[in-house]
C-alpha positions in Angstrom: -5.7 18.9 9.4 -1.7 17.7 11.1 -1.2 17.3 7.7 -2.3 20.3 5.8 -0.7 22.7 8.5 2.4 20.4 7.6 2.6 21.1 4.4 2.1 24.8 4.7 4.8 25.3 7.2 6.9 23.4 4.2 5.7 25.6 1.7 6.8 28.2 4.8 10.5 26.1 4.2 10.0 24.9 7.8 12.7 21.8 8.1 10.8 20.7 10.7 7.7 20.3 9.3 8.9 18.6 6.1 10.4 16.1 8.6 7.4 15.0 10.8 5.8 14.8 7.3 8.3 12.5 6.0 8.3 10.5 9.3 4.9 10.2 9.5 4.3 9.0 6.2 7.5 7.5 4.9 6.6 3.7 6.3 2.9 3.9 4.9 3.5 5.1 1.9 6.0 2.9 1.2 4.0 -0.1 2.4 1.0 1.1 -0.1 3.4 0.8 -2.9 5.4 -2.4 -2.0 1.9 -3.6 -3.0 2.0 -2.2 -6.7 5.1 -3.3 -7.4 7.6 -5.5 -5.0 10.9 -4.5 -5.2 11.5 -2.7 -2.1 14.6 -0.9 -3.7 12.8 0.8 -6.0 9.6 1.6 -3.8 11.8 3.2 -1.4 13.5 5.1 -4.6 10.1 6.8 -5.5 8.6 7.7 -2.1 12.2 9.3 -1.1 11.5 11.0 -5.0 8.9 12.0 -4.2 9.4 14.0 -0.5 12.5 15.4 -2.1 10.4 16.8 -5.1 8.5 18.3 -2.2 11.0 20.0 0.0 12.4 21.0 -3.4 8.7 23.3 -4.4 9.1 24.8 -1.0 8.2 28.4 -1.4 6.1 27.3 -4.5 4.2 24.6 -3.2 0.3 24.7 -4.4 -1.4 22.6 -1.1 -3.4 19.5 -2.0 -7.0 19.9 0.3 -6.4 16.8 1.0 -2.5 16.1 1.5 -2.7 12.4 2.3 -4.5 11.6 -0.7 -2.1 13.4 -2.5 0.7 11.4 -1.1 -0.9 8.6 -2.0 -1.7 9.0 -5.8 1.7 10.9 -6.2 3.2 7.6 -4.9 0.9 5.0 -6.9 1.6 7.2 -10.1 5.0 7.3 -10.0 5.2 3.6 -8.9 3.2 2.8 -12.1 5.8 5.0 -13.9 8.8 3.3 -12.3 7.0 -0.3 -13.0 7.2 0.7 -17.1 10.3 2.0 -17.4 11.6 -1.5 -15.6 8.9 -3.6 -17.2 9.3 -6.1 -14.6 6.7 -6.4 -12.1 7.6 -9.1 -9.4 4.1 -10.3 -7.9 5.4 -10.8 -3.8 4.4 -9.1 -1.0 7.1 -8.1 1.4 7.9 -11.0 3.8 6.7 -10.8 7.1 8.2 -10.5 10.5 8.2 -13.8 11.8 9.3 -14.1 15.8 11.7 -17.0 16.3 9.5 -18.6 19.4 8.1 -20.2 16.6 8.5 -23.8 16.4 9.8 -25.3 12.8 5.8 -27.0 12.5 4.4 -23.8 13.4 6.3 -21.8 11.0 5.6 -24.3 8.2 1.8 -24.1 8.8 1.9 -20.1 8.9 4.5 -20.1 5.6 1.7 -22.2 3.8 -0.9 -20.0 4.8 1.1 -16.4 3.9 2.1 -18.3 1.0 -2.0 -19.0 0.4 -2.9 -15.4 1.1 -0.9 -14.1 -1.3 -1.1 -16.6 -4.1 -4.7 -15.2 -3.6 -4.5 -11.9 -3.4 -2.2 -11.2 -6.5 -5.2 -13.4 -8.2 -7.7 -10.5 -7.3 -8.2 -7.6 -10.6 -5.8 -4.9 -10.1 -8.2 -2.2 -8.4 -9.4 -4.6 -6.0 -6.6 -5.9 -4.6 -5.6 -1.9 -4.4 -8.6 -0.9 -2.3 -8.1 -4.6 -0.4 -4.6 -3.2 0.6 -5.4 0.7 1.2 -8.0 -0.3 3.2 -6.5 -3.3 5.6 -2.8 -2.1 5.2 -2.9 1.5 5.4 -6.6 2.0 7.0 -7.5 4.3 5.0 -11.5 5.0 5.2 -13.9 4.1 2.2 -14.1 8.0 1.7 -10.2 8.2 1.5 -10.0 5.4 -0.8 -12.5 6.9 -2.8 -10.9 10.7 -3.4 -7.4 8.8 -3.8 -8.7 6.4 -7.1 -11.2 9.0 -8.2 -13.9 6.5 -7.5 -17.3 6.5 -5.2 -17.9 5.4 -2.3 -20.0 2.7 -3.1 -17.2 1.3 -6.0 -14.9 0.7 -3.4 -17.6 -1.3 -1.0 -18.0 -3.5 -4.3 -14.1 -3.5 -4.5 -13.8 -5.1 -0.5 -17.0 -7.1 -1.5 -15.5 -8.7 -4.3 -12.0 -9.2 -2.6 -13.5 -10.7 0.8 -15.6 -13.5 -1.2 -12.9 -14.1 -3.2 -10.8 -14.9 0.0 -13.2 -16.4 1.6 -14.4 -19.0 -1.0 -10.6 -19.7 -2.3 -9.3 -19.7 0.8 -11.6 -22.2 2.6 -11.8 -24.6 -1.1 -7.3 -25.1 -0.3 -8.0 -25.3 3.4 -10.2 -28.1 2.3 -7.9 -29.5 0.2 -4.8 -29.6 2.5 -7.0 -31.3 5.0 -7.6 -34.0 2.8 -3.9 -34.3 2.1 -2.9 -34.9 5.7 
């Protein structure tokens, strides 16, 4: 509901509402789209694209029902778009914070297993490994993901299905394999 009356007092050309939009959704959004297509450059480019496309319609804005969706497939569209025109797709998730009370073993062991993780999950089919991300990156309900795909409900249970036992059998077959290495 925050975000529909948000995106009325836009259409309104309330500054402030376009604002809280944009800060509430800027780091999500972009997030979601770093994993479609990881160059951070360019998913920043399309998510700032696509707020200023917004703010630009004020006055003649038609109001999704459901705005976040609509942030959501505006930004995987135009991601997809972008990833054409450069027809380079590099395959790596954004790196992860990593705190420096980390000792050298400890940060070897968790750089194997990110490593792992995401060797993995850019092996799952590209509509799972987009539900596996909107679901444990942005949080979005099965419902949510659902309305922002166009798929049901019950697709997107299959979707996590499939992605979980893929993780989970891959996942404990190189665990297995490093132990045997040591």
């Amino acid at each position: 509901m925050k975000d529909l009356n948000l995106f009325q007092g836009i259409n309104k050309g309330n500054y402030t509402s376009f604002d809280q939009l944009f800060k509430l959704h800027f780091e999500p959004l972009c997030k979601y789209a770093y994993g479609i297509y990881a160059d951070r450059d360019i998913v920043q480019e399309v998510v700032v694209d696509i707020f200023t496309n917004i703010w630009e319609k004020r006055g003649s804005l038609i109001i999704p029902d459901h705005p976040k969706a609509y942030l959501y497939q505006s930004v995987r569209n135009n991601i997809i778009r972008k990833k054409g025109e450069q027809q380079q797709f590099n395959e790596e998730l954004s790196d992860v914070f990593i705190s420096t009370d980390f000792t050298i073993q400890e940060q070897m062991v968790f750089d194997e297993m990110e490593h792992q993780f995401k060797s993995e999950l850019h092996q799952l089919p590209t509509r799972t490994k987009e539900v596996f991300l909107l679901k444990r990156e942005e949080e979005m309900s099965y419902k949510e993901i659902a309305q922002l795909m166009n798929i049901s409900v019950s697709a997107v249970e299959k979707h996590m299905i499939n992605a979980l036992k893929h993780f989970r059998t891959k996942l404990q077959i190189q665990g297995r394999k490093s132990k045997i290495n040591d």
